[in-house]
N, C-alpha and C positions, 0 to 999 in steps of 0.2 A: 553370777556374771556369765557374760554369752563368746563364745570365740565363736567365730565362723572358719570354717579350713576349708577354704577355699586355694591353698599352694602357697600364702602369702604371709608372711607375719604379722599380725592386728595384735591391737590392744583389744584387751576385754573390756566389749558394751554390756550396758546394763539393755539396752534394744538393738537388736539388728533389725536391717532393713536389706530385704533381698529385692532387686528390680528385676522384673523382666530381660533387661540387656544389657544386663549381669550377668554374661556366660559364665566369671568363673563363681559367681553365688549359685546360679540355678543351671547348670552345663547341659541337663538331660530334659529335652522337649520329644514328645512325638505327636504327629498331625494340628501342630500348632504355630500359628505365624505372627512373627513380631512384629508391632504397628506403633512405631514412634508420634509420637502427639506434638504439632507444632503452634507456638503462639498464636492467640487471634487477635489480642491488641495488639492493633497497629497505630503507626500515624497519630495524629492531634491530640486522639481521644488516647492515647498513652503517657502524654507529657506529664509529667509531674512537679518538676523544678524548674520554674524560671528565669530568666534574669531579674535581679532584683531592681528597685526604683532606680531612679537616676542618682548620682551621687554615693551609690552604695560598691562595696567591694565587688561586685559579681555583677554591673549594670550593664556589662557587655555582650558577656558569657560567660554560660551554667555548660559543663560536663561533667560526664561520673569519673573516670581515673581513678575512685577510692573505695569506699566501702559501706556494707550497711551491713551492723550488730543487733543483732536483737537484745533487749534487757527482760526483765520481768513484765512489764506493761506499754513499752514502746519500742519501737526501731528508733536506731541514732542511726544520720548518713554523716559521712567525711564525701566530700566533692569539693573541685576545682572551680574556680571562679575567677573572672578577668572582670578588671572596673576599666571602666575607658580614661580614666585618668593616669595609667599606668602602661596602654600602649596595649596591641592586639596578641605579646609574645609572653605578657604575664600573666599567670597562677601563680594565687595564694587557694591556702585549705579553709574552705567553707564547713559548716557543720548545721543540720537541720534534723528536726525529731517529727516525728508520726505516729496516730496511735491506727490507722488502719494500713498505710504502707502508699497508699496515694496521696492523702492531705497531707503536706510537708507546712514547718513553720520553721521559721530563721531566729532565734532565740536571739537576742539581744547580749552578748555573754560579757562582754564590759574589757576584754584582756588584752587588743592589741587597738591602737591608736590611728584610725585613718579617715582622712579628709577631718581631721579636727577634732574626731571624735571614737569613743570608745564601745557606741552602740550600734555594734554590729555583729555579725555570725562568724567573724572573722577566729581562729584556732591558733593558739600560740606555739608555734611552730616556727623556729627560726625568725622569731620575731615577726609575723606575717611575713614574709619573706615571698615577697613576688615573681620566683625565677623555680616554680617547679615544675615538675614534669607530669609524675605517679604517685602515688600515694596509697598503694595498701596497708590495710591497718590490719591487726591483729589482737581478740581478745584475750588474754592468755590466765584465766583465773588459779592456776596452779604453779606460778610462778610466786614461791616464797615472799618476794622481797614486794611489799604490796604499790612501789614505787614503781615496779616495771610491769602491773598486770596489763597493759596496753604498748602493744610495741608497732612500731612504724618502719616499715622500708618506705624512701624516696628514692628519688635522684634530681640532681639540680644540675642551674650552671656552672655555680660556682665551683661544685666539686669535678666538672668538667662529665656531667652524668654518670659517676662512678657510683657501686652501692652506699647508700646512708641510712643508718637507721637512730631511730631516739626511742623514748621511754615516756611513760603518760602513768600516772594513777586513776587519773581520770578520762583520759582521751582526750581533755581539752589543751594542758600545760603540760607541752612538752619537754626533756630534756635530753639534746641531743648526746650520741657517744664521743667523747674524747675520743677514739679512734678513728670517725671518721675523715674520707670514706673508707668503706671497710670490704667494700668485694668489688668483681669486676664489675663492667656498664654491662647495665640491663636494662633492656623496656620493660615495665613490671610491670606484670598482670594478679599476681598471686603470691599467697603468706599462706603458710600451716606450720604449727606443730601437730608431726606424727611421730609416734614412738619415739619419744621424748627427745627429737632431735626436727629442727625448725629447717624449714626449707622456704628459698626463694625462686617461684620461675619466670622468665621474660623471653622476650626475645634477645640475641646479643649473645655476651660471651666469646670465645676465642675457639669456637669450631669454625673448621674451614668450609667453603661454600656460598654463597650468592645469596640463598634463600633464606629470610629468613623462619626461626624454628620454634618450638620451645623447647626450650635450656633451662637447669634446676642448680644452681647453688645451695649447700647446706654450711650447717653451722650448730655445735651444740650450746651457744651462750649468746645468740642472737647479735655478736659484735665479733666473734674472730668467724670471717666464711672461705669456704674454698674458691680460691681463684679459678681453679677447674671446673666442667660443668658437665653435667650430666644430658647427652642429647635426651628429650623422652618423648617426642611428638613430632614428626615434618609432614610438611603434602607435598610435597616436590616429587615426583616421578622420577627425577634423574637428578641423585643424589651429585654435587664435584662436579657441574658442570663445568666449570674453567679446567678442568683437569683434563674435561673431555675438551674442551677448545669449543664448546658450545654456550658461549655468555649471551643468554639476551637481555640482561641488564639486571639489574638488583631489584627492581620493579614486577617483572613479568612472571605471571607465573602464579602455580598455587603455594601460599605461603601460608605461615598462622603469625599473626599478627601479636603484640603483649602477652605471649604464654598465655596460663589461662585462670580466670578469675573461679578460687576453691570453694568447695562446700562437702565438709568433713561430715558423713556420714556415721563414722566410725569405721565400718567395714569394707566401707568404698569411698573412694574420695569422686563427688563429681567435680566438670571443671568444663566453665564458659571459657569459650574463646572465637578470636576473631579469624573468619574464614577469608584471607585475602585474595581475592581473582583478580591478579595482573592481567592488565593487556598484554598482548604479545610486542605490543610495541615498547612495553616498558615504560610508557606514560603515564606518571601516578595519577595524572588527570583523570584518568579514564578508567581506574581502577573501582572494584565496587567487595564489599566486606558484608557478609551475612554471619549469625553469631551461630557456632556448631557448641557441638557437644561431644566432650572427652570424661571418661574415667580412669580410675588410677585406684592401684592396692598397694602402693608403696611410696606416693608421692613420687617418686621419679619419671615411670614409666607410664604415660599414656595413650589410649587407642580411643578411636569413633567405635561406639557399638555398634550404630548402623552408618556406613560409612558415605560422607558427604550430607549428610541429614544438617536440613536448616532449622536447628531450633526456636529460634526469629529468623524471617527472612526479611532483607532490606528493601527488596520489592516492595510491601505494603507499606512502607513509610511513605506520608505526604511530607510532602518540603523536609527532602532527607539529603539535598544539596549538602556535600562538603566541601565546606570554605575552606581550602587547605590555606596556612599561613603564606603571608604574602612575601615575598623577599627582596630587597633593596627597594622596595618603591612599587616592585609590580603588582598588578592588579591580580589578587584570589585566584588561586587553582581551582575551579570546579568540577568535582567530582559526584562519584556518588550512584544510585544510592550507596551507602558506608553506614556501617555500625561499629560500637565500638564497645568492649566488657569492661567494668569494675571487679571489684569481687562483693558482690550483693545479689546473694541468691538465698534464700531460707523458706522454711511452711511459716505462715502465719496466721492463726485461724483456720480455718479448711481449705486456704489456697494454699499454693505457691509463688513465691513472687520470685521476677528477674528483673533489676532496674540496671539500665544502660543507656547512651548516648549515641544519638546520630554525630558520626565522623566527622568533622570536629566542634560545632558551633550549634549542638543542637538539642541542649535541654538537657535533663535525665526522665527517662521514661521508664516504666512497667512493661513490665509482662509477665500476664497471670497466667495461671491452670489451679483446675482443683487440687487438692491435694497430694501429691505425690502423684499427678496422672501426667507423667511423662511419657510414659510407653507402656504397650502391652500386650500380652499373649491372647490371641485369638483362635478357636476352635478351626482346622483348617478343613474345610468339606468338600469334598470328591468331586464334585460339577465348577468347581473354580479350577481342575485342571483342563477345564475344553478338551477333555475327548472322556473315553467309557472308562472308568476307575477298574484297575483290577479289586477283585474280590474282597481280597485284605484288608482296604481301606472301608468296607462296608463295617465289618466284624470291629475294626482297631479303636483303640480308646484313643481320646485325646488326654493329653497328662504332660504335667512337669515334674523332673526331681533334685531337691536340692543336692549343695554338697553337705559332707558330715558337718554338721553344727554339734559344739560341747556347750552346756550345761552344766556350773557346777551354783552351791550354795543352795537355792531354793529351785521349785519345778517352774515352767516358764510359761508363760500365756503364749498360743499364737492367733494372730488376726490377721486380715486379708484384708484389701482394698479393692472393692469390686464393682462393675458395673454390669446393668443387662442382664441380673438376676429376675428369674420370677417363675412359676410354676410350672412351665418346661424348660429352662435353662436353670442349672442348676450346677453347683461343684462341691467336691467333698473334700477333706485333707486327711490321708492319713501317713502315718509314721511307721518308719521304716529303721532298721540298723546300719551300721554302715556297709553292708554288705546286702540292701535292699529289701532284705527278707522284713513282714510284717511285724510290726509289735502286738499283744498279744493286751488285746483292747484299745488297742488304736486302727483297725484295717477300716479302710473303705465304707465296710457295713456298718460299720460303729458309730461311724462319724454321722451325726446328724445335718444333712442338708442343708447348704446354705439359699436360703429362695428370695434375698432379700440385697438388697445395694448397699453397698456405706463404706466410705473412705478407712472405717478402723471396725469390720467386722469380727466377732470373738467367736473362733473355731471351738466347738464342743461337743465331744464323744458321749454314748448313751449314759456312761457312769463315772465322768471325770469329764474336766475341763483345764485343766493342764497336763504340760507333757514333765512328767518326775518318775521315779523309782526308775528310771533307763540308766542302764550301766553302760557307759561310753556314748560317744557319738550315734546321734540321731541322721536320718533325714525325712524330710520331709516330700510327698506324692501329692502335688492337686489333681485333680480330674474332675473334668467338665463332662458332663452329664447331662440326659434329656433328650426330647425331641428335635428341641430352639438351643444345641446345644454353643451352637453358633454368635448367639445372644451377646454369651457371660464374656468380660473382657476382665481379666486378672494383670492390675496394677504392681500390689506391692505386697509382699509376706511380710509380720512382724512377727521379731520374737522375743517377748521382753519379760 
């Protein structure tokens, strides 16, 4: 098993995954610049789910609000759905499967009864129950009681949006908790169990303040949660405006929208969320939401590794119009562009996918990248500062180094995710103690060159190919090498 000590408490992976914009996995960079990688599907060609025929539960409108699980051989999505028989203000839980993460199919599941019949995609959940809001789900396969390996946060009307959660063996029949509801109101974005204690984040809660944040509710039996909340995320500038006597309304302003939607890396939790740019005027009309990116090593606490970074930007949506709900009669808020997170993020094959919604009426869509290529370190060379480099910088290597990773049980592979390898760019890895100093057949010289590309390359020393017989904590040194050394873009370290 693998700990990474990074400052943090983790659970022991069987793989770590170090990122680039990972400061507290990889802290020590020198001559190396970090280069976040942003969505290129955009617009039409992203859509993936959409309204169903006429007649059907979701013939209005398709949003994400839920989730996408991977299993053995498909993705399953949970998404929100509105039939026009039922009025512009209800969601019921839809559920669709894919075997490549684009092609969605509405399975016929037979369990709740609408418009006469029982053929449709509709999730027994509160009975179809037309009045929800969110819906992240949760796979939880080490939860004993094989009734509860699937757990749900909502919030409805009925419960006046307070937290609710139910229980699935399957995902599809649900059984809600006798206790509900069971925690404060929250816009929910996001479910984890980490370190064997289940957290909820949203926006909402009972901190004071105008803006809204993300805020984390916990719970160790996924039915008693704390009514307190953990702030772990704002963009607001000036935290208490009304304190200051500076209110420009609950609208305006940088905010983060439904907390944010998880993806449990083990070591690092990543986490979608919605970036909301109020007008100054406070008109949610005129507000626009691009989807950023937060990480977290404790599920509470999270930061932008590079800060304001649009990991989908709303700009390239076509027809990314948000019909805000209408009220008493009047005619649609238009807004926009607006995005909006589930929690459905995962690798699938050698991509990564991200499926999400235009704000409010508008499909669920993709967004790919290869692999684990979110971000990454580049060789930083002395003519990009526009003026004569002092000396140092001719001589200085370019290099990262992690923090101490432990290793216990067996010796552990590491691989790299690499790009813009080839016969002058080049990188090597070697191991260090935690006090830096070399290992003694793992240096630099040892390590045989990496001169080739691939999302999962295997790091291998002249007489060994794993890292074993090290007594304590390691780290690990990359170093970019060559002429073109500029080339190599370093992804992602495994250590598994």
């Amino acid at each position: 098993m693998i700990e990474v000590q990074n400052g943090y408490p983790h659970p022991r992976v069987r793989e770590a995954v170090l990122f680039p914009f990972d400061e507290a996995s990889i802290p020590f960079t020198s001559g190396l610049r970090l280069h976040m990688v942003t969505s290129k599907a955009s617009g039409r060609e992203a859509l993936v789910v959409l309204p169903g025929p006429e007649g059907a539960p979701d013939d209005m409108r398709v949003r994400f609000y839920g989730a996408v699980i991977p299993s053995s051989d498909e993705l399953r999505m949970w998404y929100m759905g509105a039939g026009s028989r039922d009025g512009y203000r209800a969601d019921r839980l839809c559920y669709a499967v894919s075997r490549d993460g684009v092609h969605w199919e509405k399975p016929a599941l037979g369990l709740v009864e609408y418009n006469g019949s029982t053929q449709n995609n509709l999730v027994d959940l509160r009975n179809g129950a037309c009045d929800l809001l969110s819906v992240p789900v949760l796979y939880d396969p080490d939860d004993p009681d094989p009734q509860r390996r699937y757990k749900i946060a909502f919030e409805c009307r009925e419960y006046e949006k307070l937290l609710s959660v139910a229980f699935s063996p399957d995902g599809l029949r649900w059984t809600e908790s006798a206790h509900n509801p069971v925690g404060p109101m929250l816009e929910m974005g996001g479910v984890i169990r980490f370190n064997d204690c289940y957290y909820i984040n949203g926006h909402g809660g009972f901190h004071f303040g105008t803006a809204r944040e993300l805020v984390t509710c916990a719970s160790y039996d996924f039915e008693h949660w704390t009514e307190a909340t953990a702030r772990g995320f704002r963009r607001d500038p000036l935290p208490l405006l009304d304190m200051a006597g500076i209110t420009t309304g609950r609208n305006a302003g940088e905010q983060v929208h439904l907390g944010a939607g998880l993806w449990d890396r083990g070591n690092v939790i990543l986490g979608v969320y919605d970036s909301w740019h109020g007008h100054p005027s406070g008109d949610r009309g005129l507000l626009t939401m691009d989807l950023g990116l937060v990480i977290s090593h404790n599920a509470l606490h999270y930061h932008e590794p590079f800060p304001d970074f649009r990991l989908v930007p709303a700009i390239e949506e076509q027809g990314g119009d948000g019909a805000l709900f209408p009220q008493e009669g009047l005619p649609p808020i238009i807004g926009g562009p607006a995005l909006s997170h589930g929690q459905g993020m995962c690798n699938w094959g050698d991509e990564t996918l991200l499926w999400y919604s235009v704000w409010i009426t508008g499909g669920v869509r993709v967004a790919r990248w290869k692999r684990d290529r979110l971000g990454c370190f580049r060789a930083f060379q002395p003519e990009e500062l526009n003026r004569q480099p002092p000396a140092r910088w001719e001589r200085g290597t370019r290099h990262c180094i992690t923090c101490p990773i432990q290793v216990s049980d067996t010796p552990a592979r590491v691989y790299v995710n690499v790009a813009g390898l080839w016969e002058h760019s080049e990188i090597t890895v070697e191991v260090l103690d935690e006090r830096f100093r070399p290992l003694p057949g793992y240096s630099g010289a040892a390590c045989v060159p990496l001169r080739e590309p691939g999302i999962r390359q295997p790091v291998v020393w002249k007489d060994r190919d794993s890292v074993g017989e090290v007594d304590g904590p390691f780290r690990l040194r990359v170093n970019f090498n060559g002429l073109r050394r500029d080339d190599a873009r370093l992804y992602a370290l495994y250590v598994a």
